[in-house]
N, C-alpha and C positions, 0 to 999 in steps of 0.2 A: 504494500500500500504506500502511496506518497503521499506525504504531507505538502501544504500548499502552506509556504510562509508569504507573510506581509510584510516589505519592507517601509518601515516609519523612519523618517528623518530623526536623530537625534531632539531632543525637546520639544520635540511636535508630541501629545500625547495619541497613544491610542484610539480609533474611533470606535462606539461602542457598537454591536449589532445590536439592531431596533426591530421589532416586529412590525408589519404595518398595523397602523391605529382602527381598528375593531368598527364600525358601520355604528354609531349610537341608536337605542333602540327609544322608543318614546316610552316613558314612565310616567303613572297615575299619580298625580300630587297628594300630600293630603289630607287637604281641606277643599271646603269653596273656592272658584278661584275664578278669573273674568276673561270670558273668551276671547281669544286675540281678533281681531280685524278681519282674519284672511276666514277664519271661522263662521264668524257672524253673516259676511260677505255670501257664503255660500250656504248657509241657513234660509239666508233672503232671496236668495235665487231657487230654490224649491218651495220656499211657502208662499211665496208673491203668486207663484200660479195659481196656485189654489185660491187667490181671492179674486172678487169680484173686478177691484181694481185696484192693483197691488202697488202701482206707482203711490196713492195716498197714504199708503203703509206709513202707520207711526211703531215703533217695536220698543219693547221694554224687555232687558237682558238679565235677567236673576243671576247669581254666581253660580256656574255650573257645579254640580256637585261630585260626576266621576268621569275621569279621563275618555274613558270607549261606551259606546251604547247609547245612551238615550239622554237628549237634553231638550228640555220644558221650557218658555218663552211666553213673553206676548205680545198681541200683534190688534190694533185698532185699524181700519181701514174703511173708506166710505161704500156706502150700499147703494143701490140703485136710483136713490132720491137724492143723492149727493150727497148725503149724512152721515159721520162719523157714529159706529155702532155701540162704543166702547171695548175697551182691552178683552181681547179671547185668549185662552190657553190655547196651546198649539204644543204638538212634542217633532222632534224630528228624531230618528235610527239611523247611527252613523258611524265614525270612526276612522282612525288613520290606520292605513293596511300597513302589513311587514314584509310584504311578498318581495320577492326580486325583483318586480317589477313598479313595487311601491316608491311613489313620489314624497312619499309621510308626510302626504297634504289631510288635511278633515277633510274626508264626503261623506254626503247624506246619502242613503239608503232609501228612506221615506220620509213624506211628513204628512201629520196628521194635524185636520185644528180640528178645537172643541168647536159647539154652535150655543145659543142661548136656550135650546131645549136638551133640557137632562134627561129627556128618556132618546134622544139620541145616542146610539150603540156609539158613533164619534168620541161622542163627547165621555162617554161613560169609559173607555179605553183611554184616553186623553189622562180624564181627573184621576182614575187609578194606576195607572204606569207612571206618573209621574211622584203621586204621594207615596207609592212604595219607593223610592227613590229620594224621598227627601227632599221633593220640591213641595211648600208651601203655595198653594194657586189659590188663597183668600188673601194673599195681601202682592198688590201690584207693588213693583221694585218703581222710583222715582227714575225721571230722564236722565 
């Protein structure tokens, strides 16, 4: 077998082998904590559709409460007579992927908004995936 020496200049020190530095993986914080921009941004662009007219869209951002899965929101928008309805609960189904081919951007999966009737099955999955989760949906978060 041969060995492979390295010749180092006198008082030049040795250079260390380095592994390459590992792909960082996204970790769940742990508390509440305030959705970045680029989050929010693409929250708004799946639940705007689903409104009547989602350019009016006023949104109100609770501190998300776990990293992957599911995040609760609210969203005020004008109805057909041009009138703001007040703030609706909405959840959206989401998450940043790990695949090889993930960009570890947030996308949404789905969203769903409540309506102002409770026996809508909507709304009845809205108010319940969200309070088992620890979102409060009787008190609106301020602008």
């Amino acid at each position: 077998m041969i060995a492979a020496l390295a010749m180092v200049p006198a008082g030049m020190p040795a250079m260390a082998q380095t592994k390459p530095a590992a792909k960082a993986k996204a970790t769940a914080p742990t508390g509440p904590y305030s959705l970045s921009l680029a989050n929010k941004r693409e929250i708004i662009a799946q639940v705007k559709d689903k409104l009547l007219d989602g350019e009016s869209a006023r949104w109100r951002w609770p501190k998300h409460v776990a990293q992957f899965g599911l995040y609760c929101g609210f969203v005020n928008a004008k109805n057909r007579m041009g009138a703001y309805t007040g703030f609706t609960p909405f959840m959206v189904l989401g998450g940043v992927g790990d695949g090889p081919k993930s960009t570890g951007q947030f996308k949404v999966f789905s969203a769903t908004l409540a309506t102002d009737d409770p026996s809508d099955s909507d709304t009845a999955v809205v108010n319940k995936m969200c309070a088992d989760k620890g979102y409060d949906l009787s008190s609106i978060p301020p602008e």
